[in-house]
LUMDREN-907472 format. One line per 2 residues: number of its first residue (from 0); their letters; for each residue z, x, y of C-alpha. Coordinates in pm, 1 decimal. Layout:
NUM> a> Z/X/Y; ...
***
This chain:
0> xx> 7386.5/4251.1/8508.0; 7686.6/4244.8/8707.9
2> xx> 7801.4/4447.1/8990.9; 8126.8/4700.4/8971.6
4> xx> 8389.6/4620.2/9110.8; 8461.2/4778.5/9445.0
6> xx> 8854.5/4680.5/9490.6; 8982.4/4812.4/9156.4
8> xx> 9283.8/5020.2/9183.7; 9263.6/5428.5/9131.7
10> xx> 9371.5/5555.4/8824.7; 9717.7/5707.7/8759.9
12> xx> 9745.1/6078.8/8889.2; 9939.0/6311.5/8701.6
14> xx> 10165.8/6388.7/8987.0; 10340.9/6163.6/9266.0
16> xx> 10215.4/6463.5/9514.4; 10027.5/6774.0/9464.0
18> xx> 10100.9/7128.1/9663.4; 9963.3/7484.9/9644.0
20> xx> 10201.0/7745.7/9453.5; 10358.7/7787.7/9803.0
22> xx> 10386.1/7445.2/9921.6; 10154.9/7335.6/10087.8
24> xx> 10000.1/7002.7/10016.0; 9677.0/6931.4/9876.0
26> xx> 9492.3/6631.7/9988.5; 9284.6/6438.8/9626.6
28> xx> 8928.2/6501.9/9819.5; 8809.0/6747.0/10130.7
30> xx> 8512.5/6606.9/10326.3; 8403.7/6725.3/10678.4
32> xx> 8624.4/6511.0/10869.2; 8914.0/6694.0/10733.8
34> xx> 8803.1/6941.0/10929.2; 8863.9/6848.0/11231.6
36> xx> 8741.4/6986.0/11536.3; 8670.1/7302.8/11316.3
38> xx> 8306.8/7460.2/11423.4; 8142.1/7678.2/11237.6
40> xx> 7984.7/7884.7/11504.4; 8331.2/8002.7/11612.7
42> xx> 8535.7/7982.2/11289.9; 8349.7/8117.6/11083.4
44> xx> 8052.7/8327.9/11259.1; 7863.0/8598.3/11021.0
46> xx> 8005.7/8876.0/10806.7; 8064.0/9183.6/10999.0
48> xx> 8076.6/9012.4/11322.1; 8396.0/8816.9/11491.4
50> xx> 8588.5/8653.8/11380.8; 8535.4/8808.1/11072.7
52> xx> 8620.8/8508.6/10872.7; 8359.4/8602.7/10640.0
54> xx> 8414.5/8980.7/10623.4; 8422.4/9278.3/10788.7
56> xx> 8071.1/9439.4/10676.7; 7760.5/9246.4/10769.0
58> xx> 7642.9/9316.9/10369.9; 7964.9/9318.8/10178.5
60> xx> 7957.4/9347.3/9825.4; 7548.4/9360.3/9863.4
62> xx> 7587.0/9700.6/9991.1; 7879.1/9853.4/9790.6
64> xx> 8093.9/9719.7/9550.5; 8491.1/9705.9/9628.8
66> xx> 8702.9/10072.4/9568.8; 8794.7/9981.3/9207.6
68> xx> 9166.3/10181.6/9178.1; 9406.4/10131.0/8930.0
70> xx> 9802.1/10219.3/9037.6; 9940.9/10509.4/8808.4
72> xx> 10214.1/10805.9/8773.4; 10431.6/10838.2/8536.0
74> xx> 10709.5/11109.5/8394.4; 10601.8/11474.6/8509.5
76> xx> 10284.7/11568.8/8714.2; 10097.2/11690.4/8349.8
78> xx> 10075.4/11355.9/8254.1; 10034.4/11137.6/8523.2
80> xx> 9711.6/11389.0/8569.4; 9577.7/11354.5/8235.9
82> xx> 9600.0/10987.9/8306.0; 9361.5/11051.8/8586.1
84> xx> 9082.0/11238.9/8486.0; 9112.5/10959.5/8213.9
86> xx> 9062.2/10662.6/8405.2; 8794.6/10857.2/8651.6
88> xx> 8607.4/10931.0/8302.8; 8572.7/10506.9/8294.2
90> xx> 8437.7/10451.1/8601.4; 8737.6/10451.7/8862.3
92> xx> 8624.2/10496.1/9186.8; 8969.6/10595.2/9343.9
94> xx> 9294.6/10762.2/9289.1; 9640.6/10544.4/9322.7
96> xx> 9944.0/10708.3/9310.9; 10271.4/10590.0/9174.7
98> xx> 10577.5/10775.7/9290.5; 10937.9/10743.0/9104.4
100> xx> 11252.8/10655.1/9239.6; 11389.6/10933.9/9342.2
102> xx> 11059.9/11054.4/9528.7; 11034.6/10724.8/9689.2
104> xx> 11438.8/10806.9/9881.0; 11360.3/11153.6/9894.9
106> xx> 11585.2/11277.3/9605.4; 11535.8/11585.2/9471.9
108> xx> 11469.9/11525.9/9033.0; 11829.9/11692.7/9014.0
110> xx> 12016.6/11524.5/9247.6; 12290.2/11328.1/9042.3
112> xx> 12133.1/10973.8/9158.6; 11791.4/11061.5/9029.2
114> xx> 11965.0/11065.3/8685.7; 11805.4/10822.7/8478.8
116> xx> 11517.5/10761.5/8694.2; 11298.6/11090.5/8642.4
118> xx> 10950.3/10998.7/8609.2; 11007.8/10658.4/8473.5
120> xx> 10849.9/10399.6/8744.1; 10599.3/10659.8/8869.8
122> xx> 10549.0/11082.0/8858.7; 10814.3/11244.6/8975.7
124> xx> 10690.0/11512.0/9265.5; 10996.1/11737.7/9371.8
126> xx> 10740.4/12031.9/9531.8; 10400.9/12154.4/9620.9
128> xx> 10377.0/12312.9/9238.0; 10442.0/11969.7/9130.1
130> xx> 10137.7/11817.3/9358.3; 9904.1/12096.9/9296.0
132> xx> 9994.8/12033.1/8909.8; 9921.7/11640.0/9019.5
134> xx> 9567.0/11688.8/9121.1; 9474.4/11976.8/8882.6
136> xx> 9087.0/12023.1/8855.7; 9021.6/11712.2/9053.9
138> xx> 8814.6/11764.6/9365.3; 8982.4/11600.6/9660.1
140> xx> 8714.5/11587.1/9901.2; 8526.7/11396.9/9650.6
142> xx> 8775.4/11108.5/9553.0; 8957.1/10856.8/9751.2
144> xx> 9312.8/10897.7/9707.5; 9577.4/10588.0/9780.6
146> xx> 9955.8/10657.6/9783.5; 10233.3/10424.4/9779.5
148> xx> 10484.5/10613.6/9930.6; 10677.9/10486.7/10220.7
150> xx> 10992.4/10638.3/10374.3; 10864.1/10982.1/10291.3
152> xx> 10574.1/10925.8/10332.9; 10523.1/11223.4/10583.7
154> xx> 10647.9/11463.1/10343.9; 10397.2/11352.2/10094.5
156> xx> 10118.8/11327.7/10270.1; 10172.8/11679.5/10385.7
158> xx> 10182.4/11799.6/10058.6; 9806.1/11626.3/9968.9
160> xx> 9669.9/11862.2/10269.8; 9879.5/12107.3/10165.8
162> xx> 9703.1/12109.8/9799.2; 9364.9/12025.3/9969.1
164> xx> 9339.6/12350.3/10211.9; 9445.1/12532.5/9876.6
166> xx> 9131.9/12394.4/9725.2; 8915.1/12495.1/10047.6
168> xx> 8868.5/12160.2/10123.3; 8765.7/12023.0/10506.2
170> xx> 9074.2/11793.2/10608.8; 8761.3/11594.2/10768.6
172> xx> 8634.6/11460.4/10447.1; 8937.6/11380.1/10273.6
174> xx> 8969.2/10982.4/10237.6; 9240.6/10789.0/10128.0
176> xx> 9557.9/10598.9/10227.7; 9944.2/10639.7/10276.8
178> xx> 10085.9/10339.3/10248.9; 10387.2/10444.3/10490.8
180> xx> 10474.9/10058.3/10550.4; 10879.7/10150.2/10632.4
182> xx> 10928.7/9785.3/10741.2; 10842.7/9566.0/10492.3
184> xx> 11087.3/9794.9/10273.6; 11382.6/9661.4/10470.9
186> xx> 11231.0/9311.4/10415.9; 11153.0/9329.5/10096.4
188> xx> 11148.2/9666.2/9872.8; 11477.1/9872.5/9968.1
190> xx> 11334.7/10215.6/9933.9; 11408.0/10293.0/10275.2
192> xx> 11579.2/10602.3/10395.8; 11669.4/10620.5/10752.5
194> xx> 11757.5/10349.3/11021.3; 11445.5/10107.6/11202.1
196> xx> 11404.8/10290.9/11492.3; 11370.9/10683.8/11357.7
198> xx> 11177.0/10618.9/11069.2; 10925.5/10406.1/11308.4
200> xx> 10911.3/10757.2/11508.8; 10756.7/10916.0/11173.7
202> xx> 10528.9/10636.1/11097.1; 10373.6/10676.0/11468.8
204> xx> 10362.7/11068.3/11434.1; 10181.2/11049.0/11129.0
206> xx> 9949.7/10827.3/11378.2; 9921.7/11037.9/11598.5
208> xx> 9858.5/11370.5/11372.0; 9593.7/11204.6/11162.6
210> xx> 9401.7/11100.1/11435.2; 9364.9/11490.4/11539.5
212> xx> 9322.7/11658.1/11174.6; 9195.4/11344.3/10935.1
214> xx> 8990.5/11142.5/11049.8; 8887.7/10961.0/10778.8
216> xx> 9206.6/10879.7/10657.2; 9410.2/10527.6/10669.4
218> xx> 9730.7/10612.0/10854.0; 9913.8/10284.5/10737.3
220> xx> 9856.0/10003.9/10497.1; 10051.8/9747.1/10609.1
222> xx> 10184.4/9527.7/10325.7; 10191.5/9146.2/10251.7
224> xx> 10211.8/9274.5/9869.8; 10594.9/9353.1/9871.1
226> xx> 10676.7/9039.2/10081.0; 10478.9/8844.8/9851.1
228> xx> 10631.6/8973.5/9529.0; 10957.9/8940.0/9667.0
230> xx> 10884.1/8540.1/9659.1; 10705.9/8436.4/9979.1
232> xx> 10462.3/8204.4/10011.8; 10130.5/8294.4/10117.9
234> xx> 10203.5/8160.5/10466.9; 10494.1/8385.5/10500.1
236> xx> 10301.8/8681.2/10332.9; 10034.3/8701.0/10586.2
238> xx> 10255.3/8619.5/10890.6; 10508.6/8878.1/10836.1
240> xx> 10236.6/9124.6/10740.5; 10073.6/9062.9/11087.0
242> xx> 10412.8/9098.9/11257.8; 10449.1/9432.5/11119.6
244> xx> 10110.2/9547.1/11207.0; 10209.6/9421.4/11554.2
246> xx> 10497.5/9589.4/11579.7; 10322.4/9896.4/11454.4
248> xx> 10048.0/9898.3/11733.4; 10337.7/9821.6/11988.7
250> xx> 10549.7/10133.1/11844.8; 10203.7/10348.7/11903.1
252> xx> 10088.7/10249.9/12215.6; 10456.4/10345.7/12309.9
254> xx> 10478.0/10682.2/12193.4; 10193.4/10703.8/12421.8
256> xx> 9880.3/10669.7/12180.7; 9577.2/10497.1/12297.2
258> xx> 9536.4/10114.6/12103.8; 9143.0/10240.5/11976.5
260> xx> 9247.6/10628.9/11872.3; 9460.9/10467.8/11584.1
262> xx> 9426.6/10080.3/11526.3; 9076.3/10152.9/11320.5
264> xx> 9270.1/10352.7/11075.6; 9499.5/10103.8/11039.1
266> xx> 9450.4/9934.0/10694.5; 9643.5/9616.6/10500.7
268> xx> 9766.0/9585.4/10125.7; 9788.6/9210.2/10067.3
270> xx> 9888.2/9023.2/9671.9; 9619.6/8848.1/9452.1
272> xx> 9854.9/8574.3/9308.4; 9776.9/8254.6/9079.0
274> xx> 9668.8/7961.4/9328.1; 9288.7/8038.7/9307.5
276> xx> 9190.3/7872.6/9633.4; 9473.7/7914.9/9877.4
278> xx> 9450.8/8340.4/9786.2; 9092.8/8304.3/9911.6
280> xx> 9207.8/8136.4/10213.3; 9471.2/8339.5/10308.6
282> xx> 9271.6/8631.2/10327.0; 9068.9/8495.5/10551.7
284> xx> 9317.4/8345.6/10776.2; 9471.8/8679.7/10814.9
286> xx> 9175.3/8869.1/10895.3; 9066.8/8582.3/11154.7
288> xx> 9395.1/8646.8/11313.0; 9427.0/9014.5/11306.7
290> xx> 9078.2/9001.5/11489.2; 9195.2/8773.7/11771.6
292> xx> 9565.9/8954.1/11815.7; 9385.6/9275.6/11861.8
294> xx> 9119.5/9145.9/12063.5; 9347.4/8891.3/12273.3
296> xx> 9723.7/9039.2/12279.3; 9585.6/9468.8/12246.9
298> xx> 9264.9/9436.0/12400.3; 9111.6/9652.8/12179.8
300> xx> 8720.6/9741.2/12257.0; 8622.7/9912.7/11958.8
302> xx> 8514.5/9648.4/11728.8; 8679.6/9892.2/11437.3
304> xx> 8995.3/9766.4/11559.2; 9000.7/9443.8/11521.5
306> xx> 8880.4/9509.6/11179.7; 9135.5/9372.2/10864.3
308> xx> 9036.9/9652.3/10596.7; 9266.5/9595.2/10281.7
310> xx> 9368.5/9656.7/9933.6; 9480.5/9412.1/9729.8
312> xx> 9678.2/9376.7/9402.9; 9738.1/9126.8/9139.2
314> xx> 10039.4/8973.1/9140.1; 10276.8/9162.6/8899.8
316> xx> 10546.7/8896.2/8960.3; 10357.1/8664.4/8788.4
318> xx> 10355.4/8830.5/8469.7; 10521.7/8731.0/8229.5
320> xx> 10665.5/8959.1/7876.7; 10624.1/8632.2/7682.7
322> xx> 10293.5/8614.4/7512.7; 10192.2/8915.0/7753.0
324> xx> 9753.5/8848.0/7651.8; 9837.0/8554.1/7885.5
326> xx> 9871.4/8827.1/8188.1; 9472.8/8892.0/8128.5
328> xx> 9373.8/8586.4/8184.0; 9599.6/8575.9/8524.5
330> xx> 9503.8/8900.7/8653.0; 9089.8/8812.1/8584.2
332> xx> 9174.6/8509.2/8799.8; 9369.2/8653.9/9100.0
334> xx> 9090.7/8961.2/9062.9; 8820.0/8703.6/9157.4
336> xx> 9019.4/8563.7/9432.1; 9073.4/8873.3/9614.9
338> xx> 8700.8/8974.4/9517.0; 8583.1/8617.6/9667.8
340> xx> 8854.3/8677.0/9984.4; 8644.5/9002.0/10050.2
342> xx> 8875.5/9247.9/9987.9; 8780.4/9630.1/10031.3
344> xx> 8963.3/9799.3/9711.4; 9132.5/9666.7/9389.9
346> xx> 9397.1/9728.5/9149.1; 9421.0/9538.1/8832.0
348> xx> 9778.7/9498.4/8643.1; 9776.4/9554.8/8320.5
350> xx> 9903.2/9311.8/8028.1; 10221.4/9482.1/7950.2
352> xx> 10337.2/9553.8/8309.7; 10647.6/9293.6/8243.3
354> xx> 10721.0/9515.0/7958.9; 10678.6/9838.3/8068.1
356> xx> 10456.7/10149.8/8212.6; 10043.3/10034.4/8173.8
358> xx> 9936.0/10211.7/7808.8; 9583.4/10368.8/7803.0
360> xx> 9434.9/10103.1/7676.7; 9592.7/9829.0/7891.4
362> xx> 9473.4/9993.0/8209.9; 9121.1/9994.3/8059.4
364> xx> 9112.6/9637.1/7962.5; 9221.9/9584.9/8341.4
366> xx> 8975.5/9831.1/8488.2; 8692.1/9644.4/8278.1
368> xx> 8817.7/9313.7/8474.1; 8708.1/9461.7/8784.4
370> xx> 8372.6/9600.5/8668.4; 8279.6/9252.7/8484.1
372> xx> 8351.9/9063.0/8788.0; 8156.5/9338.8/8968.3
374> xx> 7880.4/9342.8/8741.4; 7820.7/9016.4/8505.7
376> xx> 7954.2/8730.6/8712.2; 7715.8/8702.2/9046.5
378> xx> 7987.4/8621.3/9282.6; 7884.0/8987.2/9431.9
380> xx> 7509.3/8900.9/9479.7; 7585.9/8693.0/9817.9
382> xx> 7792.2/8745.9/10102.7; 8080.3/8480.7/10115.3
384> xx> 7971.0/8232.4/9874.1; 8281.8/7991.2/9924.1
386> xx> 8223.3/7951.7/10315.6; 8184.1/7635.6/10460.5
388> xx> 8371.6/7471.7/10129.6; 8548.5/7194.2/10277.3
390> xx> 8871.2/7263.9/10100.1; 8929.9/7643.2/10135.7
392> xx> 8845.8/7618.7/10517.2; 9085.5/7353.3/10578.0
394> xx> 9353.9/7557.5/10399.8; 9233.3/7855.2/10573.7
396> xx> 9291.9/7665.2/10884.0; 9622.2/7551.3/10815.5
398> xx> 9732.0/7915.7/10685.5; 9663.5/8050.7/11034.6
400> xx> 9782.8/7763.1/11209.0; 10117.3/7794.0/11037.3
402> xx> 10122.4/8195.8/11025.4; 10116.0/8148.9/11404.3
404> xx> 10408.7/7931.5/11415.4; 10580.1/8186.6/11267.7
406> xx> 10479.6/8446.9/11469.6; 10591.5/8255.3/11826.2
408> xx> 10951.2/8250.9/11633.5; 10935.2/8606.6/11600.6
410> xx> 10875.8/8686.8/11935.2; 11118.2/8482.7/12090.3
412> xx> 11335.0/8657.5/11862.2; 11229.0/8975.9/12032.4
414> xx> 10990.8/9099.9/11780.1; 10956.7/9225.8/11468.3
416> xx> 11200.2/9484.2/11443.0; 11522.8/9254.9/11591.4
418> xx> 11382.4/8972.9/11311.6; 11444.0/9198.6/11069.7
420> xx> 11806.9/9371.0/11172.0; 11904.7/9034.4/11220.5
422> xx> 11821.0/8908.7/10845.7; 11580.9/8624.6/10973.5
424> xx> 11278.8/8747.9/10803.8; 11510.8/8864.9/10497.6
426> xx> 11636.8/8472.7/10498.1; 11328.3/8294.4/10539.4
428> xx> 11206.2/8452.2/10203.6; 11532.7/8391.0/10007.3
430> xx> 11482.2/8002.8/10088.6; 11170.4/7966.6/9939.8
432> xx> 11178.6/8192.1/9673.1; 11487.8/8042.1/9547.4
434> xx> 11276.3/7672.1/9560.5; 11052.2/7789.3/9372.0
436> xx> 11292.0/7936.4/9112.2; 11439.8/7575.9/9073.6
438> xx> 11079.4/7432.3/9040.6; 11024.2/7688.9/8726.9
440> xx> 11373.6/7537.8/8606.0; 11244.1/7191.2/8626.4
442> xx> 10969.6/7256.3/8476.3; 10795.4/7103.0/8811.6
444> xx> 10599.4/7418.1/8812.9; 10480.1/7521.6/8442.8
446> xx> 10450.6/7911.1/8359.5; 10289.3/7906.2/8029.0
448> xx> 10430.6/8035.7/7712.7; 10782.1/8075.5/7944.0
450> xx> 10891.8/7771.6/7996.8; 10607.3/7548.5/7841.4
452> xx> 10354.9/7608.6/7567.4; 10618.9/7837.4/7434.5
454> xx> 10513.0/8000.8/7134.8; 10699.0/7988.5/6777.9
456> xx> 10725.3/8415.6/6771.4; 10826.7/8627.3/6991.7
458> xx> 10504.9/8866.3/7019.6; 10513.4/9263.2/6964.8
460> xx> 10249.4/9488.1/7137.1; 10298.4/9872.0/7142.5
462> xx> 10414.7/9977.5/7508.0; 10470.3/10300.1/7650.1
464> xx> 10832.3/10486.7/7677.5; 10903.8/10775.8/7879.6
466> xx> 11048.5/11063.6/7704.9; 11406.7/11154.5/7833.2
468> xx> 11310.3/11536.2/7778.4; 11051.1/11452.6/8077.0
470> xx> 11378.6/11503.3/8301.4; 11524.6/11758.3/8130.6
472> xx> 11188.4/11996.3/8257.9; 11090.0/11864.1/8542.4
474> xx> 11481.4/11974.5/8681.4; 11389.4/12308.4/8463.7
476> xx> 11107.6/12366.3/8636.8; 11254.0/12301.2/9007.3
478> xx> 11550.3/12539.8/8950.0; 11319.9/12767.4/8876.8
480> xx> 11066.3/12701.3/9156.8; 11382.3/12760.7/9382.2
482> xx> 11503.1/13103.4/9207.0; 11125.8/13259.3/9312.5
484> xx> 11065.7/13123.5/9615.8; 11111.3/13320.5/9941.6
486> xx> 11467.0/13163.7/10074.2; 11445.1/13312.3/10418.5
488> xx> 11105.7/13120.9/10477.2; 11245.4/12766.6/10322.7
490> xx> 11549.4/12819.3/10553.0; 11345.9/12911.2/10835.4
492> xx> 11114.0/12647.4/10780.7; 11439.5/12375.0/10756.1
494> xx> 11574.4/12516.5/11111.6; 11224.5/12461.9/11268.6
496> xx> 11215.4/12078.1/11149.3; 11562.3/12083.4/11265.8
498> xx> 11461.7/12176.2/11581.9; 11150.1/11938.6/11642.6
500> xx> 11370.3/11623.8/11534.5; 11576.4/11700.5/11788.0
502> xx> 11283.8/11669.7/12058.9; 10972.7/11422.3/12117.7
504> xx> 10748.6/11643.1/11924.2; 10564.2/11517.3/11642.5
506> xx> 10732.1/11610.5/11306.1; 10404.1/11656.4/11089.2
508> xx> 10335.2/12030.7/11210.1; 10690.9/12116.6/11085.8
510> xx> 10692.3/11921.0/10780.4; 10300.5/12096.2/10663.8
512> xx> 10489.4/12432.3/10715.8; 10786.4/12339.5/10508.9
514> xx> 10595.9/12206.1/10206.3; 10401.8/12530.3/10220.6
516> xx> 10705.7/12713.8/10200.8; 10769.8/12529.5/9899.2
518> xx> 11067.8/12337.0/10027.5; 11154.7/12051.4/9842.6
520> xx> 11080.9/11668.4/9916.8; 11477.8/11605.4/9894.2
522> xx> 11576.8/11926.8/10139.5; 11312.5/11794.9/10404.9
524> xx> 11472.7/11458.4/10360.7; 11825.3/11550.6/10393.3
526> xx> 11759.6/11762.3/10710.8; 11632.2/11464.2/10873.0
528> xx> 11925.8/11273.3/10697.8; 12165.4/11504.5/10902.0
530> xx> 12018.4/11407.6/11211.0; 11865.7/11048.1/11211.7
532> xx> 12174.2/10908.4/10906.1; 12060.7/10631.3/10651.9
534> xx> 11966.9/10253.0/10679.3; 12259.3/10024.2/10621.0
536> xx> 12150.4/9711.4/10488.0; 12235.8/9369.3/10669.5
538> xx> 12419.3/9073.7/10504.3; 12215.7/8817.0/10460.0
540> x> 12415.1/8443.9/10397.9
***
């Protein structure tokens, strides 16, 4: 019998190079000499112990399964709460709150640039009826509640507590999240009200207020998701993420707050996007190097604060409208990754998000991803099953190692804040979003069934419209909220936040009274409008 022979030449590839969906290149075969220098004893440690590579919780997902939430709100506060008690009737473990528009910029539902956008990307909250309405006959001291609500933020989260002490409820126990993440809307989102440095005041107030009346509540969740949608790559998503938590923690400690009486309610809100592998390793990356800037640049001591707690969501940029049953397939995979990347709570997009508003049954079929990869696939039953894999740690390796690069950059830029008035960050993310635009073009990256394995019909699936009379009441019902309340108390309540804006003194106290008083979301926001003006955007070329 002969021998093989040893000096044939490799078969073709498919592709003169290969690359991650953000660009970085992938090498045919990982052994351990790819590795490096890397040891495991330092790299990588044990779950719930530092570096945290592995995760934050010595038992992970052998202890308790991740928060399983799925984003909604929609037209009026009657509805978006019927679709709660729905999806906590299939096996939702938390509440996630979409605000519209005009909540988001702190519009009041008749204000004549809320027209059009009532209730259609989220519930539209003008008042505390509207939030008690919101969370009618659901318990908050029993639920976890997430809001995505940045620039007011304050206002909103006031009105929670406000409906909470209604119910009799101990502001110890209640749980949840704001996301109140101002920065990343001047990177990437735009609902942003007032200029950098005020609105950074609020975000540290609500700091410093939550640390005194809720304990148990996330203060921040500082998001990669936004920069990521707005077509980063994943090295960009987790270093400008970090650079806002930095810049957070540096805005704290300078209003005078302690780095351990806030940083361990400091959570993260990161993107679950298509590239299996390098989502996995960017997770890790970024909570090995939240743990070392906390330790190293903050000096934290409480090991809470060096912890990277965070939420993550599929990538709804990467749906697509054509043949929209595609989108379950995607979501099932970037699920997993963020499941095997350790992740702490979940949302699933539904199939017809490129179309429109989640149906009932599309947010099922995306809540029943989550519980099959909980329950029927085994990737729960141990602790960080992909360590030591020699590709994801090298790519885990070279995530941080480039993240870092980016982060010297932005401090000899001055930090954070001048990176992003200065339209570096803004720029950085229009480069390579636009490459990878032109690689969809070429068809050098394929997005099935849009620009290959296009499909012969255009497909039809029942999606869910808002009804324009949803605007009509919702303005009904705030002129008539404003003809009972007690005027006097509204005004005096408006003078008082006046008054404390003017000062050092944290806003929250006078914000609680004003929602109580039934002032409006868009009144609170234009009385700090008066005093701290509005955000104007810079030119980025």
């Amino acid at each position: 019998m002969s021998s093989a022979k040893t000096n044939s030449a490799p078969p073709a590839e498919r592709k003169p190079k290969f690359s991650t969906l953000s660009g970085l290149p992938v090498d045919p075969v990982y052994a351990r000499e790819s590795l490096g220098t890397w040891d495991p004893e330092t790299e990588l440690g044990y779950p719930g112990e530092f570096p945290y590579t592995r995760g934050i919780y010595p038992t992970m997902y052998r202890g308790r399964f991740w928060t399983m939430r799925q984003y909604a709100g929609f037209g009026t506060a009657v509805e978006s709460n019927r679709r709660y008690r729905y999806l906590l009737s299939k096996g939702q473990a938390g509440l996630s709150v979409a605000f519209d528009l005009p909540t988001q910029i702190g519009l009041d539902s008749d204000h004549a640039l809320a027209l059009g956008e009532v209730g259609k990307v989220g519930v539209a909250i003008d008042s505390l009826e509207d939030m008690e309405t919101l969370f009618d006959g659901i318990p908050l001291e029993q639920v976890s509640t997430s809001m995505t609500i940045n620039a007011t933020a304050a206002i909103l989260l006031c009105l929670y507590v406000a409906v909470a002490k209604k119910q009799g409820a101990s502001l110890g126990k209640l749980s949840g999240t704001v996301q109140n993440d101002v920065l990343k809307e001047y990177i990437a989102r735009g609902t942003y009200i007032y200029p950098v440095r005020p609105a950074m005041r609020i975000v540290t107030d609500i700091f410093a207020w939550c640390r005194d009346h809720l304990p148990r509540w996330n203060t921040i969740s500082i998001s990669g998701y936004h920069i990521r949608e707005a077509g980063s790559t994943a090295v960009q998503e987790v270093a400008f993420t970090l650079a806002d938590g930095i810049a957070y923690v540096e805005a704290a400690l300078d209003a005078g707050l302690g780095v351990d009486e806030f940083a361990p309610q400091l959570s993260f809100f990161f993107n679950a996007h298509n590239d299996l592998l390098e989502e996995i390793a960017k997770y890790r990356a970024a909570r090995r190097l939240w743990a070392k800037i906390m330790r190293d640049r903050f000096h934290a001591k409480d090991p809470r604060s060096l912890l990277l707690r965070f939420h993550a969501q599929t990538a709804g940029s990467s749906l697509t409208a054509q043949q929209p049953e595609n989108n379950i397939i995607r979501v099932a995979m970037q699920a997993l990754a963020a499941v095997l990347g350790g992740c702490q709570s979940l949302h699933t997009n539904s199939l017809d998000e490129a179309l429109a508003l989640p149906t009932e049954e599309s947010a099922l079929i995306a809540l029943r991803t989550q519980q099959i990869i909980a329950q029927e696939t085994g990737v729960t039953n141990t602790i960080d099953p992909v360590a030591g894999c020699y590709a994801i740690e090298h790519r885990t390796d070279e995530i941080e190692r480039r993240a870092e690069d980016y982060s010297a950059k932005i401090d000899a830029l001055g930090g954070m804040l001048r990176a992003i008035e200065t339209g570096f960050v803004q720029a950085e993310i229009q480069k390579v979003a636009f490459e990878f635009q032109r690689a969809v073009e070429k068809k050098e990256q394929i997005v099935v069934g849009v620009n290959d394995f296009i499909g012969e019909e255009a497909r039809q699936i029942r999606t869910l419209r808002i009804d324009e009379e949803i605007e009509r009441s919702q303005i009904a019902r705030l002129k008539a909220l404003r003809a009972r309340r007690d005027p006097d108390r509204v005004a005096s309540a408006l003078a008082e936040l006046e008054r404390c804006a003017n000062t050092s003194e944290n806003l929250l106290p006078a914000i609680l009274d004003a929602v109580e008083a039934y002032t409006t979301v868009g009144e609170i926001s234009d009385a700090l409008r008066r005093l701290f003006g509005e955000y104007q955007e810079s030119v980025v070329i």
